[in-house]
Every structure is written in C-alpha cells, then in structure tokens.
DSSP file (Angstrom, degrees, kcal/mol; ACC not computed):
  #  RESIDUE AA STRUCTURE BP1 BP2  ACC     N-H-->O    O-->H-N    N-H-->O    O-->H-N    TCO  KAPPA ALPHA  PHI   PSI    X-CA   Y-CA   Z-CA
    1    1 A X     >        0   0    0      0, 0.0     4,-2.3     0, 0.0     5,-0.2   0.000 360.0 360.0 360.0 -38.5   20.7   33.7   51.2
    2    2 A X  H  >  +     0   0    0      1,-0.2     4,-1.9     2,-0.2     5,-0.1   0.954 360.0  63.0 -80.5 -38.8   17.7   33.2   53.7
    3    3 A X  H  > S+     0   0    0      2,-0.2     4,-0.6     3,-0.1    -1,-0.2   0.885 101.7  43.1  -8.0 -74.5   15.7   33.3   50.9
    4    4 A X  H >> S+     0   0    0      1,-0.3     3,-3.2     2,-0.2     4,-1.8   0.999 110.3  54.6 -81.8 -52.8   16.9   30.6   49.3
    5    5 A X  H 3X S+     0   0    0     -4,-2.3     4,-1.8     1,-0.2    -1,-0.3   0.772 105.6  53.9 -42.5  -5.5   17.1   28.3   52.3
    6    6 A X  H 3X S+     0   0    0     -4,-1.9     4,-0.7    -5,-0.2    -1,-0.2   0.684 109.1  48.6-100.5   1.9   13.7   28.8   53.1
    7    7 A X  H << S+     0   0    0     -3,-3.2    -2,-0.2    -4,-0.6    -3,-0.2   0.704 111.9  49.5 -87.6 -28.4   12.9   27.7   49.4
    8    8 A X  H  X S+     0   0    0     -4,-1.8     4,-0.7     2,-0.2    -2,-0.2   0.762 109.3  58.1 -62.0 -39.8   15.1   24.6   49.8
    9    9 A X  H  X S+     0   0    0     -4,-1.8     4,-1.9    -5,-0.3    -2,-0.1   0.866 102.9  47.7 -36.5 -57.2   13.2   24.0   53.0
   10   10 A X  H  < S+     0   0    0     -4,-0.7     4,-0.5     1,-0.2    -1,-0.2   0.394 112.2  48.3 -82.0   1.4   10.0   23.9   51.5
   11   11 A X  H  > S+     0   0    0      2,-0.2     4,-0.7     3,-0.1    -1,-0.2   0.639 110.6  52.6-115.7 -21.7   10.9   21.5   48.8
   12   12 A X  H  X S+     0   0    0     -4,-0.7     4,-2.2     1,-0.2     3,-0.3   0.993 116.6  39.0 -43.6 -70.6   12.6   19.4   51.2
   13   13 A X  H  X S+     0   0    0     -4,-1.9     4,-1.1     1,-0.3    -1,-0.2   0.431 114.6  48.5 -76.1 -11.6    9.5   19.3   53.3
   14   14 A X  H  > S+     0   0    0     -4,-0.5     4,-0.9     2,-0.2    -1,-0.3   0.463 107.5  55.1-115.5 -13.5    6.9   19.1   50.7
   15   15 A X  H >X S+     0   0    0     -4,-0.7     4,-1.6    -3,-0.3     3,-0.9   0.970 111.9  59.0 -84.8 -62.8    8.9   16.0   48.8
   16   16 A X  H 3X S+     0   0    0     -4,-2.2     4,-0.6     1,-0.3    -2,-0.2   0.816 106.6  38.1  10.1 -95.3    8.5   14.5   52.6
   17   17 A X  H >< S+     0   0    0     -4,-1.1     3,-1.6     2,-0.2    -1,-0.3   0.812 113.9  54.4 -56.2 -31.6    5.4   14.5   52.9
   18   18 A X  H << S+     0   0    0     -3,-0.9    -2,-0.2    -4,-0.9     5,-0.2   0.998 108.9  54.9 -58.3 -58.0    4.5   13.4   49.1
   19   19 A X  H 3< S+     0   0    0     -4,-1.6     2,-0.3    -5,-0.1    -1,-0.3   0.684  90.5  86.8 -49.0 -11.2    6.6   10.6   49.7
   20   20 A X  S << S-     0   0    0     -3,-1.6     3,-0.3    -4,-0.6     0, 0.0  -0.792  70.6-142.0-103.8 151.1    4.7    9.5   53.0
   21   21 A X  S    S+     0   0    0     -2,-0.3    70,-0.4     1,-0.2    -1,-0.1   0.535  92.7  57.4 -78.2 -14.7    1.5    7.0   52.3
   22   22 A X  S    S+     0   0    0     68,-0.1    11,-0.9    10,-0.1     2,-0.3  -0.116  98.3  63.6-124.4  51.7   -0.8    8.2   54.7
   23   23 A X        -     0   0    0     68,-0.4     2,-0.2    -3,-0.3     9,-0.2  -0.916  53.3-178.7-136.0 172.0   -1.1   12.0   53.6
   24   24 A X        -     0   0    0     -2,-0.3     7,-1.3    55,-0.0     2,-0.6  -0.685  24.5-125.1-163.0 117.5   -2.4   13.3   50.2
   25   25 A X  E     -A   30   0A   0      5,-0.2     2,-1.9    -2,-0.2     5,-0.3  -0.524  12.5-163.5 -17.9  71.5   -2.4   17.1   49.2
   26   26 A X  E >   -A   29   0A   0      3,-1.5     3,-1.3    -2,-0.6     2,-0.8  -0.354  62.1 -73.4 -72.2  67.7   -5.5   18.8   48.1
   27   27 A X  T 3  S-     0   0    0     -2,-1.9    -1,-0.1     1,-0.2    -2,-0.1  -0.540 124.7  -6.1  75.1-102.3   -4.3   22.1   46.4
   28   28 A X  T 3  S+     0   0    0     -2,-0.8     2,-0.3     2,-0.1    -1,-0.2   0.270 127.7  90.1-128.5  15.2   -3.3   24.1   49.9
   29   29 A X  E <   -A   26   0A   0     -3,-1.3    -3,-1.5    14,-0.2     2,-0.1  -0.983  65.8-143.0-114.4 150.4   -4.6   21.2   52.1
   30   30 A X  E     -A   25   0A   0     -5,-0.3    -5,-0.2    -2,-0.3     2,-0.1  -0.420  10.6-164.2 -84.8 136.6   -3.4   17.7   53.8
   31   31 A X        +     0   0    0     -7,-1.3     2,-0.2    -2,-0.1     9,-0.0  -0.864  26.8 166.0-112.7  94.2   -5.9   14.7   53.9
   32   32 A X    >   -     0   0    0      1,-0.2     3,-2.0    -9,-0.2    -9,-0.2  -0.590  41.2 -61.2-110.9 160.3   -4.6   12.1   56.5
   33   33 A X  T 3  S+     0   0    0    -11,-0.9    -1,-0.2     1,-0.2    56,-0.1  -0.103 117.1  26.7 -47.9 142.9   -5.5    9.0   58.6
   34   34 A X  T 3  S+     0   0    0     54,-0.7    -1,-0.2     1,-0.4    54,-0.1   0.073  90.5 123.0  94.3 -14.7   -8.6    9.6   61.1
   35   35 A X    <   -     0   0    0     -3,-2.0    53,-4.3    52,-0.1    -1,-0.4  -0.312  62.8-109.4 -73.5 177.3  -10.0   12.4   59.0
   36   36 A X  B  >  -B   87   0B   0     51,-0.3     4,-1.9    -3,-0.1    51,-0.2  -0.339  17.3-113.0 -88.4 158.2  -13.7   11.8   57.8
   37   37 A X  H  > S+     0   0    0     49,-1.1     4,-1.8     2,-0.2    50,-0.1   0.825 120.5  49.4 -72.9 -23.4  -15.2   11.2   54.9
   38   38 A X  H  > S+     0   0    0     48,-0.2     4,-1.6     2,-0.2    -1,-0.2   0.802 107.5  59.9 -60.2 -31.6  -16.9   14.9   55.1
   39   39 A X  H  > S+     0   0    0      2,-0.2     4,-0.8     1,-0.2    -1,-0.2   0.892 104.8  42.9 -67.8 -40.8  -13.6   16.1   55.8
   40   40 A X  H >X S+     0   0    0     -4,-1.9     4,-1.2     2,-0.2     3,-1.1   0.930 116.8  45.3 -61.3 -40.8  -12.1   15.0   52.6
   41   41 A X  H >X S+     0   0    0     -4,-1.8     4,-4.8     2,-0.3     3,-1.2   0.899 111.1  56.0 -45.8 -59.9  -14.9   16.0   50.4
   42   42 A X  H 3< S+     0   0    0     -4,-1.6    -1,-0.3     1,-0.4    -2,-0.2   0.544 122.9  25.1 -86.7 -29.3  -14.9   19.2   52.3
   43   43 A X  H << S+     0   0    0     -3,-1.1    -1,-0.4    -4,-0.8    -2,-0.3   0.525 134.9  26.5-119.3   2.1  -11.1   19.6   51.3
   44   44 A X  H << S-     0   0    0     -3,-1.2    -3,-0.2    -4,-1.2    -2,-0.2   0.457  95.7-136.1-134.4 -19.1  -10.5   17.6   47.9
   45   45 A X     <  -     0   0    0     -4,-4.8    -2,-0.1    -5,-0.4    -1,-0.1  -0.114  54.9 -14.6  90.9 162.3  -14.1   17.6   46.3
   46   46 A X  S    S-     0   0    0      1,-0.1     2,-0.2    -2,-0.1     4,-0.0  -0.166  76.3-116.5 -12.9 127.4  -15.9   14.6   44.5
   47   47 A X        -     0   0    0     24,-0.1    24,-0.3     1,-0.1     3,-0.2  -0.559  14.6-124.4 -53.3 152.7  -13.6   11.6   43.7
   48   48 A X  S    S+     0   0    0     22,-2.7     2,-0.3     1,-0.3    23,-0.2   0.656  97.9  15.3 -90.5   2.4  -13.2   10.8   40.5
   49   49 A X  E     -C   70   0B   0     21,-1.0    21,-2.4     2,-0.0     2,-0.4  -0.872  61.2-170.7-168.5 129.7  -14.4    7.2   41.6
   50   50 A X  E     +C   69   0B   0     -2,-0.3     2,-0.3    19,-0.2    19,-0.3  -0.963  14.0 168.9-110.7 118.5  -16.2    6.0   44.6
   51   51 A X  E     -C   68   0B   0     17,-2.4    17,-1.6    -2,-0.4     2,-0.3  -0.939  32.7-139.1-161.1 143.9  -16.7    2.4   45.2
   52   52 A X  E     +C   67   0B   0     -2,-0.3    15,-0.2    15,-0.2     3,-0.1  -0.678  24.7 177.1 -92.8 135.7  -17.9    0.1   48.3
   53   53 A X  E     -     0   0B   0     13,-1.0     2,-0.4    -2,-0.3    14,-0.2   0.198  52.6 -78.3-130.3   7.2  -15.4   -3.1   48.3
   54   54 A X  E     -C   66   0B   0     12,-1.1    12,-3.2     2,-0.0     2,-0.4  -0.883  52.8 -48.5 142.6-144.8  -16.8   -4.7   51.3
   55   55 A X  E     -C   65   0B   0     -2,-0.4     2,-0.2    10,-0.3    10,-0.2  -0.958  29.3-166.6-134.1 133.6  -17.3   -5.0   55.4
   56   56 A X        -     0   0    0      8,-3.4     2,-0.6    -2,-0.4     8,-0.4  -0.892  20.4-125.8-116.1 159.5  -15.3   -5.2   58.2
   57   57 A X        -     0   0    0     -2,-0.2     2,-0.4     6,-0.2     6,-0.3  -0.669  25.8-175.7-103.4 124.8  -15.6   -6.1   61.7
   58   58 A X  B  >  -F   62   0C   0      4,-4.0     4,-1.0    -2,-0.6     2,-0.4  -0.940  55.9 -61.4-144.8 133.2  -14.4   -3.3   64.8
   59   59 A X  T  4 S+     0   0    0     -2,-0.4     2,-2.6     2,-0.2    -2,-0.0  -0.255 127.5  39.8  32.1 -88.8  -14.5   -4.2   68.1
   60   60 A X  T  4 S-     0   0    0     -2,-0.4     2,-0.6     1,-0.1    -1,-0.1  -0.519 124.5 -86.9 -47.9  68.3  -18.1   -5.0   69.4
   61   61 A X  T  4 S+     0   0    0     -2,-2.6     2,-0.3     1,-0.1    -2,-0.2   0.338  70.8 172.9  64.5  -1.4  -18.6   -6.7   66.2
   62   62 A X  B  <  -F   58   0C   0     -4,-1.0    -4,-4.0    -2,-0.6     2,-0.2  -0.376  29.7-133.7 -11.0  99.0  -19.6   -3.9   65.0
   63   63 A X        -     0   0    0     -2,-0.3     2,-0.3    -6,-0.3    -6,-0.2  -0.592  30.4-176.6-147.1 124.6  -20.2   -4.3   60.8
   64   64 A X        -     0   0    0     -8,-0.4    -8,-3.4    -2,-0.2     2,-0.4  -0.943  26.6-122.2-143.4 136.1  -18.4   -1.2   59.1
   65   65 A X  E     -C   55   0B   0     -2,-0.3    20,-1.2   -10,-0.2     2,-0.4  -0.498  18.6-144.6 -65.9 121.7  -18.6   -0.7   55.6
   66   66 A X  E     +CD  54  84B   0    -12,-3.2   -12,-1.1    -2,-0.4   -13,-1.0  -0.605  25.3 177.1 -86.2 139.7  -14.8   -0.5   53.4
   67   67 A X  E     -CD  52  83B   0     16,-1.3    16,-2.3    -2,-0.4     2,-0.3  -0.831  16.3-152.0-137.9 161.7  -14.9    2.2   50.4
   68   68 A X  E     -CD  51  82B   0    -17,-1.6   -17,-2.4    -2,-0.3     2,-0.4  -0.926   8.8-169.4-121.7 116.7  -12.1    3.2   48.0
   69   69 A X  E     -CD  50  81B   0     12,-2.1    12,-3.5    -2,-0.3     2,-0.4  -0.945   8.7-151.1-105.2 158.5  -12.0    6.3   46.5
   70   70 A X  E     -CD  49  80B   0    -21,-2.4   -22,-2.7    -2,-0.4   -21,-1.0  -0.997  10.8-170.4-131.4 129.3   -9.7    7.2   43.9
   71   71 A X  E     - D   0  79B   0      8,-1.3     8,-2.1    -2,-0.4     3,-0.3  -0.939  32.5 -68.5 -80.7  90.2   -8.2   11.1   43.2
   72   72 A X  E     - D   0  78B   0     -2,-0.3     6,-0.2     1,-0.2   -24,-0.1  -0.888  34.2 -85.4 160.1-166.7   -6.4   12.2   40.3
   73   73 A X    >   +     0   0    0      4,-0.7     2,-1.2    -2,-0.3     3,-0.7  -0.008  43.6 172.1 -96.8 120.2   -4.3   12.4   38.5
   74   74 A X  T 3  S-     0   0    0      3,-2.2    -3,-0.0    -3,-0.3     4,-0.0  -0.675  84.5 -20.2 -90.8 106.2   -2.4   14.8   39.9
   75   75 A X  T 3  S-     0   0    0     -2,-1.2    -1,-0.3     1,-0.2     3,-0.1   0.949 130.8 -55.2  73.9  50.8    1.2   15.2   38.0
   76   76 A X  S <  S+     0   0    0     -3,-0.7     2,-0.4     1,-0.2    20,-0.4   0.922 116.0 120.8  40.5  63.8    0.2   11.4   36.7
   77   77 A X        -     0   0    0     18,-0.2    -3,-2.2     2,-0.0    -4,-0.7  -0.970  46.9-162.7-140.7 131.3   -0.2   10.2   40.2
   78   78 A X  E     -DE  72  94B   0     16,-5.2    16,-0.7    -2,-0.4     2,-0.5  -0.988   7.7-146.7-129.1 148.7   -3.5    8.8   41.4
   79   79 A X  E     -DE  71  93B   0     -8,-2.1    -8,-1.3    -2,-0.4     2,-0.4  -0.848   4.7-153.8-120.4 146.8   -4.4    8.4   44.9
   80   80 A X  E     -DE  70  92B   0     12,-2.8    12,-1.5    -2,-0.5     2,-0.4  -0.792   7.1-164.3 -97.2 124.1   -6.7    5.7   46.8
   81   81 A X  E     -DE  69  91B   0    -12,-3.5   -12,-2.1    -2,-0.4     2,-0.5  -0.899   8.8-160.6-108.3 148.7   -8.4    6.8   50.1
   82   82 A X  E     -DE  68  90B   0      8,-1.6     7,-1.2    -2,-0.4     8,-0.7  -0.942  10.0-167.4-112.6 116.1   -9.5    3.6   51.9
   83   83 A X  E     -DE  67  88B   0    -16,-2.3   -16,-1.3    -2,-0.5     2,-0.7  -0.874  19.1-155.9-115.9 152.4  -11.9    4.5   54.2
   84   84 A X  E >  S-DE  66  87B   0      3,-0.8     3,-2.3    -2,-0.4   -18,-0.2  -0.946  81.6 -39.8-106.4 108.8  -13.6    2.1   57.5
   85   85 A X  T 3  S-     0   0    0    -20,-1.2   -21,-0.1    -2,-0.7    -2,-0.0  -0.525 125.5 -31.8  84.7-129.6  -17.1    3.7   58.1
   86   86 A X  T 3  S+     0   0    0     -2,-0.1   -49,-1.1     2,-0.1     2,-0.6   0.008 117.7 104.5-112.7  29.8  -16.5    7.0   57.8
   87   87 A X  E <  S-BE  36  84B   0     -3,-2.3    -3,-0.8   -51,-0.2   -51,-0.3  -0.839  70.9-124.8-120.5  95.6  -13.0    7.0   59.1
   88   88 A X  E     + E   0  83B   0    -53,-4.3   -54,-0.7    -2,-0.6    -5,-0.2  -0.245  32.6 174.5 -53.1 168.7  -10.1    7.3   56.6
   89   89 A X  E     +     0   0B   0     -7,-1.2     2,-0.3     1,-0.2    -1,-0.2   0.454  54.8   3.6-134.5 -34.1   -7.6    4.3   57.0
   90   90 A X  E     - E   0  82B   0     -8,-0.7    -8,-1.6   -58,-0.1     2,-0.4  -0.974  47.8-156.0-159.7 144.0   -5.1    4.5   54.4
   91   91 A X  E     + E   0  81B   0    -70,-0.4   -68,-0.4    -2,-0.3     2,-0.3  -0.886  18.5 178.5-139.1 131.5   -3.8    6.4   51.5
   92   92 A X  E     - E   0  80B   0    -12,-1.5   -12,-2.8    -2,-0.4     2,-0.2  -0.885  12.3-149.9-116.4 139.8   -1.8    5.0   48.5
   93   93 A X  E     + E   0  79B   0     -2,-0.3     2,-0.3   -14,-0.3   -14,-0.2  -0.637  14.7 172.4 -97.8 163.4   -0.5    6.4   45.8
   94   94 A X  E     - E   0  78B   0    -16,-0.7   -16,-5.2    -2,-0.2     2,-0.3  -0.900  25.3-130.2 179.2 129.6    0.4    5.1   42.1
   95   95 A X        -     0   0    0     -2,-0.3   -18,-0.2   -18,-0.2   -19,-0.1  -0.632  31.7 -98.6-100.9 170.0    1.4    6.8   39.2
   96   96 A X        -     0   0    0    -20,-0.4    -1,-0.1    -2,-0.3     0, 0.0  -0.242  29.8-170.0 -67.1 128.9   -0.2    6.4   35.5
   97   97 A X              0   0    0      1,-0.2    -1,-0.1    -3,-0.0    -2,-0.0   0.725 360.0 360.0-109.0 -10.8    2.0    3.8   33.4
   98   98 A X              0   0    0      0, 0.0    -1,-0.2     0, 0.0    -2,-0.1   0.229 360.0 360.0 -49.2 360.0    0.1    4.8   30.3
C-alpha cells in the first residue's frame, strides 16, 4: 500500500512540475529561472538550436544580449530557454503539431 502511494506521489509531483513554465527536465535534472547558461549546457547538453534575437536594457543601462534556445523534442514537446546575458529568464513549452 505505501508502495503505491509513493508511486502516485511521484506522478503527481512530476505532472506538477511539467506543467509549470519556468522548469524543464533534463533526464534526472531541473533547469529553472536564474540558472546560467553553463549551468544548462552543463545539465541538458547542446540545444538543438541557438539563436541571438536581440538586446535588452538592465538597470544601469546596462546592454544585455537576449538568446533563445530550443530543446527537444522530448515526448513531442519542445522547449524555449530564453536567456538575458547569461541568466536564464523564461522557459516555455510547445508540443509538435506535425
């Protein structure tokens, strides 16, 4: 019986977290806002696309480049890391309609 709640748990808790936008799964690690761009590499690998979509402005005035990366597809899901600098900012998900 504890068994199975603790398998009910975990699917609870791991549909959670898929469902929230600013985590993404690597295999047996979490990539969330404020990690680094080293950190993701360092836990997710290469993207399967990298691409600079322009500059933003933080605090002093301060000129930081915006990137996109894209991951997937995992289970037809692909995910977009949005990154400020080197700072992740957002992650979205989107599955394949193909």
């Amino acid at each position: 019986m504890i068994h199975m709640l603790s398998i009910c748990l975990f699917f609870v808790f791991t549909s959670m977290v898929s469902a929230n936008e600013s985590i993404m799964r690597c295999g047996t690690n979490l990539v969330s806002k404020g990690d680094k761009t080293f950190e993701v590499k360092k836990k997710c690998g290469e993207p399967i696309a990298e691409e600079s979509v322009g500059f933003t402005l933080k605090g002093d005035r301060r000129e930081l480049e915006i990137k996109e990366w894209i991951y997937g597809p995992q289970n037809g899901v692909y995910y977009y890391l949005t990154f400020h600098g080197t700072d992740l900012v957002s992650v979205e998900s989107r599955r394949d309609t193909e």
